[in-house]
C-alpha positions in Angstrom: -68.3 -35.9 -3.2 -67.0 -34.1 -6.2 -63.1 -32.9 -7.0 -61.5 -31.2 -9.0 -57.8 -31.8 -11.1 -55.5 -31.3 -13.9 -54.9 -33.9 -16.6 -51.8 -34.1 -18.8 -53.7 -35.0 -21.7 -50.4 -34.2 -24.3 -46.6 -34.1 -24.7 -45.3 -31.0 -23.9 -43.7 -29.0 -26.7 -41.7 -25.9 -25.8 -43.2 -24.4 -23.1 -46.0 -26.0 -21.9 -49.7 -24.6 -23.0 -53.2 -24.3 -21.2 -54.3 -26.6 -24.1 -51.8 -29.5 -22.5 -54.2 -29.8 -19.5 -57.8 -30.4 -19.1 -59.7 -29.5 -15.7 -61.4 -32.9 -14.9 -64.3 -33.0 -12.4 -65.1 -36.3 -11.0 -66.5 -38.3 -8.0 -64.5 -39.0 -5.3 -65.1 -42.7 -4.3 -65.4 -43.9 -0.3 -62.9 -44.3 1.4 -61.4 -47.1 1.8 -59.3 -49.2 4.9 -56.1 -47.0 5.3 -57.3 -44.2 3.2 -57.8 -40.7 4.3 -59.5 -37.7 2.6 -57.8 -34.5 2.0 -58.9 -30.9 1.7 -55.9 -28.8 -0.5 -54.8 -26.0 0.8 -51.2 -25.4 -0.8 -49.8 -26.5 -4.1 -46.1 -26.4 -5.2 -45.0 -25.6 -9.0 -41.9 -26.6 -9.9 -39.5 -27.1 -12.9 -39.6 -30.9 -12.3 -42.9 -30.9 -13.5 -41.9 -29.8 -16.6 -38.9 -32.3 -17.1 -40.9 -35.4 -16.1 -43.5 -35.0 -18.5 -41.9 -36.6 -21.7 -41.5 -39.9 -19.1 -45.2 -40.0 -18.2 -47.7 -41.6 -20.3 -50.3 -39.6 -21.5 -52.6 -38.7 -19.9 -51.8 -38.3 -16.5 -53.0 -36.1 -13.2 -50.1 -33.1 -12.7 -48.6 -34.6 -9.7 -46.8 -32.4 -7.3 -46.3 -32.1 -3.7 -49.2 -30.5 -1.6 -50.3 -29.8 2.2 -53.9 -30.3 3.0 -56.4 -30.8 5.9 -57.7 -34.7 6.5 -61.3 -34.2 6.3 -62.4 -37.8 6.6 -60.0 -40.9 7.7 -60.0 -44.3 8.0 -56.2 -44.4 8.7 -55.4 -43.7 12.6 -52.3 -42.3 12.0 -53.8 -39.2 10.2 -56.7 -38.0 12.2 -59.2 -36.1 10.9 -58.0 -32.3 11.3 -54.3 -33.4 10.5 -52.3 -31.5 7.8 -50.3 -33.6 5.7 -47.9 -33.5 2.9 -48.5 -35.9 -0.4 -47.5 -35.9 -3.7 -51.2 -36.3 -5.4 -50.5 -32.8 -7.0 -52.7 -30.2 -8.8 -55.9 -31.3 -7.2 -58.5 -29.7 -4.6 -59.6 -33.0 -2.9 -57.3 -36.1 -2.8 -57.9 -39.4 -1.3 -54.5 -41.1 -0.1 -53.0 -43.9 1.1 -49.4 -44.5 2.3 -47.0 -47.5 1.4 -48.0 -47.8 -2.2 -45.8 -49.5 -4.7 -45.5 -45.7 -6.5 -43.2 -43.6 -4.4 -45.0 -40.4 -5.5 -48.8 -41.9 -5.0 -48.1 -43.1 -1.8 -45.5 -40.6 -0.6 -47.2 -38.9 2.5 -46.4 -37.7 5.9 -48.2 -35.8 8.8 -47.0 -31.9 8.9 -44.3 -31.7 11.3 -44.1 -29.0 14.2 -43.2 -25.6 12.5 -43.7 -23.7 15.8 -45.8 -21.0 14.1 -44.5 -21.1 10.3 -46.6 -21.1 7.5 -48.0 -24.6 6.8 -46.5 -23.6 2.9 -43.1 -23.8 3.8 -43.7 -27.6 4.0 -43.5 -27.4 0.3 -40.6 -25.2 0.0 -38.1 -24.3 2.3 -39.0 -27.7 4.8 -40.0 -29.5 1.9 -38.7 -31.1 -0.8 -36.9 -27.8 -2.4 -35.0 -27.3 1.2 -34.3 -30.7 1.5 -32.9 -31.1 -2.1 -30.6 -27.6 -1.5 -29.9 -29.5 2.0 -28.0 -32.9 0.6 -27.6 -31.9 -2.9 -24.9 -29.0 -1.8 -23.6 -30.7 1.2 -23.3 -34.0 1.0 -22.2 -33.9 -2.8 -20.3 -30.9 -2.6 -18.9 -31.4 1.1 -18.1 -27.3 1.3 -15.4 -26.1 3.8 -14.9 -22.8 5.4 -13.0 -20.1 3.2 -14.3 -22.1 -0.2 -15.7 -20.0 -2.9 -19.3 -21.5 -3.5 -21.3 -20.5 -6.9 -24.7 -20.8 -7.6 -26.9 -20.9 -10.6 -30.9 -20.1 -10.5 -30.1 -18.3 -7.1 -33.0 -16.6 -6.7 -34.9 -19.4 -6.8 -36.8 -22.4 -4.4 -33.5 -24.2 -4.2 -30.6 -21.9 -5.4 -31.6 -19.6 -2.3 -31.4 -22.0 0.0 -28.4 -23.7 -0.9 -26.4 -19.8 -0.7 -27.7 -19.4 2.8 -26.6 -23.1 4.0 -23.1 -22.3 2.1 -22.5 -18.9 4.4 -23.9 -21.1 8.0 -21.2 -23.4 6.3 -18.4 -20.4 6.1 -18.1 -20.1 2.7 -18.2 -17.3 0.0 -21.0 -17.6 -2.4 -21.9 -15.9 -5.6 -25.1 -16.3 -6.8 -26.5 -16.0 -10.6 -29.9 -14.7 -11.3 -31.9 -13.4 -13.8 -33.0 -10.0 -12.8 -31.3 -6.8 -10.5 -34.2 -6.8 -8.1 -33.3 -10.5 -8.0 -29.5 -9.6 -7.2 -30.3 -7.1 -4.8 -32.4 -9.4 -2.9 -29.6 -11.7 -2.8 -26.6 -9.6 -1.6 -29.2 -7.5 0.7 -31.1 -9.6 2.5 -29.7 -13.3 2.1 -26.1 -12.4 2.7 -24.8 -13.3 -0.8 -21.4 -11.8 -1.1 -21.7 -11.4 -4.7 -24.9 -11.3 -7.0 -24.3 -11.3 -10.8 -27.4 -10.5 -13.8 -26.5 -13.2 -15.8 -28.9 -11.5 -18.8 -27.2 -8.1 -18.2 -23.2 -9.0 -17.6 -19.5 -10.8 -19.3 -20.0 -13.4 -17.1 -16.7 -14.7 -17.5 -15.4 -11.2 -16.6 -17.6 -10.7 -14.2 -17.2 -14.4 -12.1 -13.7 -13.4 -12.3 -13.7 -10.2 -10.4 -16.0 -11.7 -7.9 -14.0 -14.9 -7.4 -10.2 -14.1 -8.6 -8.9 -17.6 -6.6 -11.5 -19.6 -8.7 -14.3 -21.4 -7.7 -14.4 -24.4 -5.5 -17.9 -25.6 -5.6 -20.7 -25.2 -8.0 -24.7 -26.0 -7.6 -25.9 -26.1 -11.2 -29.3 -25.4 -11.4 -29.6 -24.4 -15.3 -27.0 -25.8 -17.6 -25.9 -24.3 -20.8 -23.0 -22.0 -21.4 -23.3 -20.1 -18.4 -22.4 -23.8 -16.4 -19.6 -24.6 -19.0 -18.0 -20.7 -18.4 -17.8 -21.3 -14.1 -16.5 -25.2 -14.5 -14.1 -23.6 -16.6 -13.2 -21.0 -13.9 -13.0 -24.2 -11.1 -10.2 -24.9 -8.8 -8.3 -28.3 -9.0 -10.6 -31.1 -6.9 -13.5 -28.6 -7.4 -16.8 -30.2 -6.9 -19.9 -29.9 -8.9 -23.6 -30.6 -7.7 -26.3 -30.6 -10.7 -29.7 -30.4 -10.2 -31.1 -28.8 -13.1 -30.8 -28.1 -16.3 -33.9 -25.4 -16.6 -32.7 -23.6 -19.8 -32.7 -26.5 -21.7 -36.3 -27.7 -20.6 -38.3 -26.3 -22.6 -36.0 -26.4 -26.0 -36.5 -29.3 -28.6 -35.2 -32.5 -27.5 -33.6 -32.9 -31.4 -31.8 -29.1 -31.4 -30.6 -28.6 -27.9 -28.3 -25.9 -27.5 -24.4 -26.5 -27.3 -22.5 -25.0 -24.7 -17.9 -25.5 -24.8 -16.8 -28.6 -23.7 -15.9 -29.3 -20.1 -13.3 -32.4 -20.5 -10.4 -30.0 -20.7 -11.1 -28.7 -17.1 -12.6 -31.8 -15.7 -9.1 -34.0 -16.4 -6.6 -31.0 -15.9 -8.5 -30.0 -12.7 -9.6 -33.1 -11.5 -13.2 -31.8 -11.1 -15.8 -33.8 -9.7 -19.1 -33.9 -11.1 -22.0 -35.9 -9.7 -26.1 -35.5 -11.2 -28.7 -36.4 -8.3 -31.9 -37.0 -7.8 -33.5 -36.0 -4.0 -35.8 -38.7 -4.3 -32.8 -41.0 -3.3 -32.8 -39.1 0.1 -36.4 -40.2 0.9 -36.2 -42.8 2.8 -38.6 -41.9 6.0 -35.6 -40.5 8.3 -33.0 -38.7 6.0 -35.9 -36.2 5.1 -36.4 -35.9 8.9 -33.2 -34.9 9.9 -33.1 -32.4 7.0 -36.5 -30.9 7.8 -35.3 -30.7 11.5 -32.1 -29.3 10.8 -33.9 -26.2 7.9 -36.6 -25.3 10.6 -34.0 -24.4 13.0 -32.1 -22.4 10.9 -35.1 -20.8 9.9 -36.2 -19.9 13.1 -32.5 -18.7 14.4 -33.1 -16.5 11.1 -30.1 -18.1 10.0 -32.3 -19.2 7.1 -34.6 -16.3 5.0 -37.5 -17.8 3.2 -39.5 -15.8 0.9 -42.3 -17.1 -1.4 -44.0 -16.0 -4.4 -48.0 -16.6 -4.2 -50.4 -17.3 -6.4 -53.9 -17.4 -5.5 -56.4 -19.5 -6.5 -57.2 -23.1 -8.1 -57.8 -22.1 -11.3 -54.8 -19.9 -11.6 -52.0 -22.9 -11.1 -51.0 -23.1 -14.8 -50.6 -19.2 -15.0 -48.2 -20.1 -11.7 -46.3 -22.5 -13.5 -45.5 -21.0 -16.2 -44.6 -17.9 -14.7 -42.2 -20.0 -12.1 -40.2 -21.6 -15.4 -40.2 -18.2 -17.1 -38.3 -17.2 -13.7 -41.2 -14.8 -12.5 -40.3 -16.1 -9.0 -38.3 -14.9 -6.4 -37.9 -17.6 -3.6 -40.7 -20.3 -3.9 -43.4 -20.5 -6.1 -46.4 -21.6 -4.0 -50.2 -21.7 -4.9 -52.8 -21.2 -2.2 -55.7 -23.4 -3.0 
């Protein structure tokens, strides 16, 4: 049987290029003892992809997480018919097998019940984005009611999750984005109580009007300035969670920008910073709990998911590209 996927044949420079990738055919060998075969039906782009690929050796199939259909098994615990989530990426037919020594080749799991909901949001909202918004904000921040939450790439896969679990939580939250249908979307239907155009406003001024008592916690998604100006407007034992840095990712490793130093703030504030990486959540029960915990809040409508999709195999690059230039609102999500 024949498949389809993307290579990684160079190092990215800038933002990433069609010419980086090659679309390889090839024949699918048989299956093995413990293998199954799956049919793609739903692709994930997301900035990760862009930040890992200066630690992969070239070249290299575009990982990424995925839901499929088992079309052929010889693994009993995924029956043919079964939808399952891997990591095998920017492919159309997969072969897998759980428990490999890689974490992301042999990361896979049977689709949980989602009562109804889109098979998709298993790589978004219940997926890995939910579940990095999901301990990222609350076990490193640890919000309390009344706190003043801010987040960066709001708008986004994660950022929009992490504001919603915030006001469950009790907080306020101000979100940053990059666009006023963006901001609208935000204060309108997800319940932010402030929404700032980072492109279009003082910052500064305007984080100060919308949080006059200071901020107490902050999920960095983006880095650069914009991160330095809200750490600087932080509250004493304030708490920082930082996922991203995706306005640096696509910059030249040798002339990165420079944003004000934070030490000031950090020692006269007694800020907390921590960096994380949700892999260190995946250990076969904490993502459990997390998906169990996002579905219900989805559900209750406690949760608002929206996605941005792109259509179509040979349009994933186009969906990438458009996701790190900030095209999306919510998740970025191609249907296969």
């Amino acid at each position: 049987m024949k498949a389809k996927k993307y290579v990684v044949k160079n190092y990215f420079k800038g933002l990433p290029k069609r010419e980086d990738y090659e679309l390889v055919e090839y024949e699918l060998p048989p299956l093995q003892d413990g293998e199954i075969l799956i049919k793609t039906e739903w692709i994930s782009v997301d900035p990760y992809l862009r930040a890992y690929n200066s630690s992969n050796k070239i070249p290299y199939d575009q990982f990424g997480f995925q839901v499929g259909t088992v079309q052929e098994s010889k693994n009993p615990k995924f029956p043919v018919g079964a939808k399952v989530v891997t990591h095998k990426g920017w492919c159309d037919y997969t072969i897998a097998k759980e428990g490999l020594e890689d974490r992301f080749s042999g990361y896979i799991y049977k689709l949980p019940n989602l009562d109804g909901l889109s098979p998709s949001l298993a790589i978004g909202a219940i997926g890995m984005p939910g579940i990095t918004a999901y301990y990222g904000f609350l076990d490193i921040c640890k919000p309390k009611a009344g706190e003043t939450v801010v987040v960066t790439g709001a708008a986004g896969a994660v950022g929009s999750i992490v504001g919603q679990i915030a006001k469950i939580k009790g907080c306020k939250v101000i979100g940053f984005a990059g666009s006023d249908d963006k901001v609208q979307w935000l204060e309108e239907e997800l319940g932010f109580d402030k929404a700032i155009n980072y492109k279009t406003a003082d910052v500064s001024k305007a984080l100060k009007e919308a949080a006059p008592n200071g901020v107490d916690c902050y999920f960095d998604n983006v880095g650069g300035e914009i991160s330095s100006i809200i750490i600087n407007q932080m509250n004493t034992y304030g708490r920082v969670s930082v996922c991203g840095s995706i306005s640096a990712y696509n910059e030249d490793a040798s002339k990165l920008p420079k944003a004000t130093i934070l030490q000031p703030a950090l020692v006269f504030k007694q800020i907390s910073v921590r960096g994380f990486l949700i892999w260190e959540w995946f250990d076969g029960k904490k993502e459990v709990e997390a998906i169990a915990q996002l579905t219900q809040w989805i559900k209750s409508g406690q949760i608002k998911v929206k996605e941005h999709v792109t259509k179509g195999f040979e349009n994933l690059f186009d969906a990438f590209i458009g996701m790190l230039a900030g095209e999306n609102t919510g998740k970025a999500v191609v249907k296969v």
